[in-house]
N, C-alpha and C positions, 0 to 999 in steps of 0.2 A: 936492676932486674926486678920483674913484678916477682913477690913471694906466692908462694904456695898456697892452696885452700888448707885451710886446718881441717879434721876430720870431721868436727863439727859442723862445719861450712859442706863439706861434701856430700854428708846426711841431709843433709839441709836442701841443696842442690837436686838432691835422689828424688826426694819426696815431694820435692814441689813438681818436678815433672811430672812422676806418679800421679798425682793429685790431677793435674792441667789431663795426662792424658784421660784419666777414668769419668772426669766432668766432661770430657768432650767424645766421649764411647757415649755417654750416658742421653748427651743432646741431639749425638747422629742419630742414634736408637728412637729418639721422642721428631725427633724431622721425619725420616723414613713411615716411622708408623703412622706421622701423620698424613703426609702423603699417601698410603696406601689407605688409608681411609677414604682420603678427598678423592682420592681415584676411581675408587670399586666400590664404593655406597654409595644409594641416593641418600640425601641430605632434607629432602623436604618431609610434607608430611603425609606425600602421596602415597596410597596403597602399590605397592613394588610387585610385580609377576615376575620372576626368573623362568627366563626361557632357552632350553638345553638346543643347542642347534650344530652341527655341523657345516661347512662352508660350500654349500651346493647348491644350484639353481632352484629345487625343488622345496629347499627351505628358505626360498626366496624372502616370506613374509618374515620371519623372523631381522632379520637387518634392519629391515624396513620400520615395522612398528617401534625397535629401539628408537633408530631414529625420530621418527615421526611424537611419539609420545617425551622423547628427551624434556623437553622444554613448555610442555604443553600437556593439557588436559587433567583429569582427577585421577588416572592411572598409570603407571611408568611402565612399560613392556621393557624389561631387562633383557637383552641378548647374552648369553654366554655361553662362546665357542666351546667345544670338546672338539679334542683328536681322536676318541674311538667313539664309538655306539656302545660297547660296554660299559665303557666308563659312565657317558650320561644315562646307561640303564640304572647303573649304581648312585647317581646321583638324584635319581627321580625316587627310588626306592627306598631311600633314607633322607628324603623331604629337602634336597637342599636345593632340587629347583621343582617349581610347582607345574610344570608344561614342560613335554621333548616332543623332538620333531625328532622321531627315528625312524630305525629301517623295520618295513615291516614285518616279516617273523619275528623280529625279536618283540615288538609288541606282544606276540601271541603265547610267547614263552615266559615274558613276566607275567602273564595275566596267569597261567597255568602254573607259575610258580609260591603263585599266592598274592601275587598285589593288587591290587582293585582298584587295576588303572582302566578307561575308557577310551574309546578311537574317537573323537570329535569333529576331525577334520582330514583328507586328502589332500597331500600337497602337489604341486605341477605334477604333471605327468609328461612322459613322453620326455624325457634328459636325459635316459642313462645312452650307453653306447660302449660297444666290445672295438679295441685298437690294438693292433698287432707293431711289431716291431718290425721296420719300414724293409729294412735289409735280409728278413724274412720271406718274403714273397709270397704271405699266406693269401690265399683267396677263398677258402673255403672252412666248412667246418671241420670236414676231416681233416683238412691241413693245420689242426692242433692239434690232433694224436699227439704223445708223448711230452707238449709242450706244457710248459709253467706260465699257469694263468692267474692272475688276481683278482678278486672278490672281497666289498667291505667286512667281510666276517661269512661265519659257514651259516649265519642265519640271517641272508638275506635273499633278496628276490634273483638278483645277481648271482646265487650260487646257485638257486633252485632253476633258475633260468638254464644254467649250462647243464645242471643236471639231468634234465627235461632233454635239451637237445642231443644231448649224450644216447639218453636214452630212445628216442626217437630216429637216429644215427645209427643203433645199432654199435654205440663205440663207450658203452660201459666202462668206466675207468680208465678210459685210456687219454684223457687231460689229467694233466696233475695242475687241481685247484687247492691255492693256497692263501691265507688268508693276509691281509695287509691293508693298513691306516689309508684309506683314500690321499691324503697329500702327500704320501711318500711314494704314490704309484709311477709318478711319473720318471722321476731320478732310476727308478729302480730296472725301468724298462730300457732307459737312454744308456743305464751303463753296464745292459745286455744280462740284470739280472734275473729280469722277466721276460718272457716273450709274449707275452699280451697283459691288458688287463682292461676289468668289465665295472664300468664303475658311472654315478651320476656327474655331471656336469659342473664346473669347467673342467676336472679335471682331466677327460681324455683330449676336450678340444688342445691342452697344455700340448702334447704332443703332436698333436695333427696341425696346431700353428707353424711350432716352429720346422718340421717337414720330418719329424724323426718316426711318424708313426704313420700307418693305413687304418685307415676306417675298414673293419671286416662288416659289420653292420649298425645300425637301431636299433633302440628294445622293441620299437612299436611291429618291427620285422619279425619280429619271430615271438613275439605276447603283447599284442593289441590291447590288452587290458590291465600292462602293465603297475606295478606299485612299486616306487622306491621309498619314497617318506610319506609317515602318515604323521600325524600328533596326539599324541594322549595326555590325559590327565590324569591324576587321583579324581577317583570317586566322593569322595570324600568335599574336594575343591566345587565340584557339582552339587553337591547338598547343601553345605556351608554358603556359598556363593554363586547362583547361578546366574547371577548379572553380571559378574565381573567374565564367568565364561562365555557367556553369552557376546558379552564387548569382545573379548577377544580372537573366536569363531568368527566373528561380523569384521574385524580389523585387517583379520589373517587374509580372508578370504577376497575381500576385497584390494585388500596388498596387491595379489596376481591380478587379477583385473586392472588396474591401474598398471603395473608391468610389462604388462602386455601392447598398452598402447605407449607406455613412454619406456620404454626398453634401456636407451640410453642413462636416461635417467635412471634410472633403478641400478643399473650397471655401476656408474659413477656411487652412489650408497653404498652399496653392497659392497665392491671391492675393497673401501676403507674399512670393513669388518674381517673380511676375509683374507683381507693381506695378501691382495693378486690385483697384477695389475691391470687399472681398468681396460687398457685393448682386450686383454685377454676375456675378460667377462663379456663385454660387448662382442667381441668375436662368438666367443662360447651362446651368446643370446644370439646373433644374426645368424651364424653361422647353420643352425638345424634350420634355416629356414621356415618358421613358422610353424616347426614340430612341435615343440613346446604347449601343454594345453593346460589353461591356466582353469576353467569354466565346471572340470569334473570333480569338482570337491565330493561332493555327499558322501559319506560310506555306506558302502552297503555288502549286506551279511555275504552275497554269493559270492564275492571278490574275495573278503576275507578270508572265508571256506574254503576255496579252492587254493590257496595259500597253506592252508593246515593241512588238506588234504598231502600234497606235496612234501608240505615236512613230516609227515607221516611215512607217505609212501619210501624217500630216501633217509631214513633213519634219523632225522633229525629229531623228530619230539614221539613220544607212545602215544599221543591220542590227539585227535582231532577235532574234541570239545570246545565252542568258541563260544558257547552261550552267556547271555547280559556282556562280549566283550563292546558292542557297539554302542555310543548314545547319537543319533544322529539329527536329535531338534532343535540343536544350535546352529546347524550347516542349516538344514532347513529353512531356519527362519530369518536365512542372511537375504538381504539386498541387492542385487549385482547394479542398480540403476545409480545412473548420475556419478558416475566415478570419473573424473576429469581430471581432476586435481590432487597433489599431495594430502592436503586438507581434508578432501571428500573420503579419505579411506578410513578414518577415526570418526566420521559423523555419522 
């Protein structure tokens, strides 16, 4: 019969495991972090832009310029997704991305809260869209009386929009608008949590694909001069750097231009950032038909005004001061010619 370990032997036994497991905690620890480095930093020694974006048509160029500068040129346009607009508001306010493509009152509410951020650029227009829940049988606007509707947050255009129709209606509080993360809208509707919701592109087309929801209308239907995303900087990014803003005002904008004629193409990009699948985005690009306007970037003061005005009027912000919030001679002094190619949107 084999004998026994002696106690010595047992200590012995303990400790060399101990040992084996805390050297290989210690190497998981040094793989992982390595890994997360190789992963979420550039590596070169190109000047890096962090770009806060949400995953919607209208921040089209954001996916894009990731892409397109990956591998190529003296500038990296970094993409990084957020799930709210607050969040990336938080994120641009304590410098950890240098550019967001958000929703626009909440631009007007940082700027009023003390950040000296600037609007540089319009993103697409003409993508958002109000969908009702299919087994609803809404057809109108009245036929949301008392129903729960969704809006990216209570500061965006999408809220002031139903507010405005409300009040046009005649039907004053009588939607309960509530607020919710644009890619959980959809779930939310399908298992009858919501009965509509008003949000930018793909995500209502997600419903209207698969047959669970009705189109009640457009934004361009009921506010022609719509805004869902704009992009702002730091102030500061403009003094410091007006070439690099410059490049990438000129990147962004010609992004949608190139979009526009290769749709599919952009589609296929995009969905790999967005983590939707590509029918769904090409659906969501065909599908408006040519609603989509990629060409009206510029900002301009009476657009934004009349934004402030509204948050004024339904209680969202006490004053309606937007002054120095616009720089607009970078949009200005973009290019729209000769955009054919991948290539041509960075030259």
């Amino acid at each position: 019969m084999p004998s026994k370990p002696s106690k010595g032997e047992k200590k012995k036994f303990v400790w060399s495991n101990s040992w084996s497991f805390f050297v290989g905690g210690i190497v998981w620890i040094i793989v992982i972090s390595g890994l997360h480095w190789w992963l979420n930093f550039d590596h070169s020694d190109r000047r890096t832009v962090k770009m806060g974006y949400m995953p919607v048509i209208t921040n089209m160029a954001a996916p894009l310029l990731d892409h397109l500068s990956r591998e190529h040129g003296d500038v990296r346009f970094k993409a990084l997704k957020f799930s709210s607009f607050a969040e990336m508001g938080e994120a641009l306010r304590n410098d950890k991305i240098q550019v967001a493509f958000i929703i626009a009152p909440l631009a007007i509410v940082l700027r009023q809260q003390g950040v000296d951020i600037k609007i540089v650029y319009i993103g697409n227009r003409h993508e958002s869209t109000l969908v009702t829940r299919k087994n609803l049988h809404i057809e109108n606007i009245h036929d949301l009386s008392g129903r729960k509707v969704a809006v990216p947050m209570r500061f965006s255009g999408h809220n002031l929009s139903l507010l405005r129709l409300m009040e046009e209606n005649n039907m004053e509080g009588e939607i309960n608008i509530v607020e919710l993360n644009p890619p959980d809208m959809a779930s939310a509707l399908t298992t009858g949590a919501l009965d509509a919701y008003y949000v930018g592109e793909p995500f209502a087309a997600q419903t209207l694909k698969n047959g669970e929801a009705n189109l009640l209308f457009n934004v361009e239907d009921v506010w022609p001069s719509f805004i869902c995303n704009l992009v702002i900087v730091k102030q500061s990014l403009i003094k410091q750097e007006p070439e690099l803003v410059e490049k990438f005002v000129s990147g962004a904008v010609r992004s949608g231009i190139w979009a526009e004629k290769h749709p599919d193409q952009a589609a296929q990009i995009a969905a790999k950032y967005w983590s939707q699948p590509v029918d769904l985005v090409k659906y969501a690009l065909h599908a408006a038909g040519g609603r989509t306007i990629y060409d009206q970037y510029l900002p301009k003061i009476e657009e934004i005004q009349e934004i402030a005005d509204l948050m004024v009027r339904y209680g969202l912000t006490q004053e309606n001061n937007i002054k120095g919030i616009i720089d607009s001679q970078f949009a200005q002094n973009v290019s729209t010619d000769h955009v054919e190619t991948e290539e041509d949107i960075l030259r």
